[in-house]
C-alpha positions as CSV (number, residue, x, y, z in Angstrom):
1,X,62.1,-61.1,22.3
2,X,60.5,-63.5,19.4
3,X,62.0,-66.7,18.2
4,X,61.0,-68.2,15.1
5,X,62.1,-70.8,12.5
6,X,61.2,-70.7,8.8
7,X,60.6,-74.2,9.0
8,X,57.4,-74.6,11.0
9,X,55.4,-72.9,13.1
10,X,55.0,-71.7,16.6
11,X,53.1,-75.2,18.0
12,X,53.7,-77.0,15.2
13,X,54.8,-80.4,15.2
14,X,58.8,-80.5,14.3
15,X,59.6,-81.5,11.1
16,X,60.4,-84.9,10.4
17,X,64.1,-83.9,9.2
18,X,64.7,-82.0,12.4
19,X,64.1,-85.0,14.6
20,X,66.2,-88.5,15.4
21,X,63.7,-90.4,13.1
22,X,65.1,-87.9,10.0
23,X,68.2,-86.1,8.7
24,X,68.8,-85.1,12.7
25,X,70.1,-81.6,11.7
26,X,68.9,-78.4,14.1
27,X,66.2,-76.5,12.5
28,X,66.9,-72.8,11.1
29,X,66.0,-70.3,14.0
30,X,66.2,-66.4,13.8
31,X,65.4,-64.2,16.8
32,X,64.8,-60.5,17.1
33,X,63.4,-57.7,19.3
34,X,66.3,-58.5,21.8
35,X,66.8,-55.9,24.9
36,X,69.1,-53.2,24.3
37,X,71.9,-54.3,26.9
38,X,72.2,-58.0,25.6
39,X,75.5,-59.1,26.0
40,X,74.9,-62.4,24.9
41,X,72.7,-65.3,24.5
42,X,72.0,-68.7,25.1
43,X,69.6,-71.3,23.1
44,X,68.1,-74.2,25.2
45,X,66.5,-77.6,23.5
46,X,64.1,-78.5,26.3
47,X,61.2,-81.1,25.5
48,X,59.0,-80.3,28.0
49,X,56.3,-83.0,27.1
50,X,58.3,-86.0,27.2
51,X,57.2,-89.2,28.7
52,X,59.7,-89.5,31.9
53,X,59.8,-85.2,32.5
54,X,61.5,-82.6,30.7
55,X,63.8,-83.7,28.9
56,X,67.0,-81.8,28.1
57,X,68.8,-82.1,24.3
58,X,71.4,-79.3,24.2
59,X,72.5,-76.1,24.8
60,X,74.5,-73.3,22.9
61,X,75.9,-70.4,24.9
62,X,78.2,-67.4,24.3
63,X,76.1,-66.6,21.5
64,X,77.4,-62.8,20.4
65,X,74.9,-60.1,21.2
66,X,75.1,-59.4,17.3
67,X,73.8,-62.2,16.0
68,X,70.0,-63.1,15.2
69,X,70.8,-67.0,14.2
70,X,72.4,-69.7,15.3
71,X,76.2,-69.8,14.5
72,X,78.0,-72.7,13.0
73,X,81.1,-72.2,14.5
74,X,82.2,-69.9,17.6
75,X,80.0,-71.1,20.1
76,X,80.4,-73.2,22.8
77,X,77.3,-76.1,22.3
78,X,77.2,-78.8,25.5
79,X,74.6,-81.5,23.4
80,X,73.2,-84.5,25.9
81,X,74.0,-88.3,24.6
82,X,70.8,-90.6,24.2
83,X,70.6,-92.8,27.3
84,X,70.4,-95.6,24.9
85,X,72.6,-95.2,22.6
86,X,75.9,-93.1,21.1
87,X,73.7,-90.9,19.3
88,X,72.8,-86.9,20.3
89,X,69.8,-86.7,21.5
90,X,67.8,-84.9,19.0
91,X,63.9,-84.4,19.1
92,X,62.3,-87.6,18.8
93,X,58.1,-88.5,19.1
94,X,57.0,-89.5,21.5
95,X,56.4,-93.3,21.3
């Protein structure tokens, strides 16, 4: 299976826009080669380099089998509140 985004590359640095210091709006993803029997999928927002330990920013699940893209609508998406504020907790540098 490949995941991608059309906005940056794979080890790029996010995109400003994509983060909490920008527009903090998800990124376009497409994914493809998926095994024949999917039933459905599930897309994790892990940052696995940040300062106190992986660091979880949302999930969406119940993705339909069908799809190659995020949906806007139809999913269920569990997104984790900044510690230190009422914001989500998008991707944000390290600092």
């Amino acid at each position: 299976m490949h995941l991608s985004s059309s906005a940056f590359g794979d080890g790029a640095v996010i995109p400003r826009q994509f983060t909490c210091d920008g527009e903090d709006v998800s990124p376009p993803l497409a994914w493809s080669e998926a095994p024949a029997q999917t039933r459905s999928f599930v897309l994790l927002c892990d940052d696995p380099d940040a300062p106190g330990g992986t660091w979880h920013h949302w999930a969406a699940y119940d993705i339909p089998a069908e799809r190659r893209s995020p949906p806007h609508a139809g999913a269920a998406v569990e997104r984790k509140r900044h510690p230190h504020s009422d914001r989500e907790a998008a991707p944000c540098a390290q600092r």
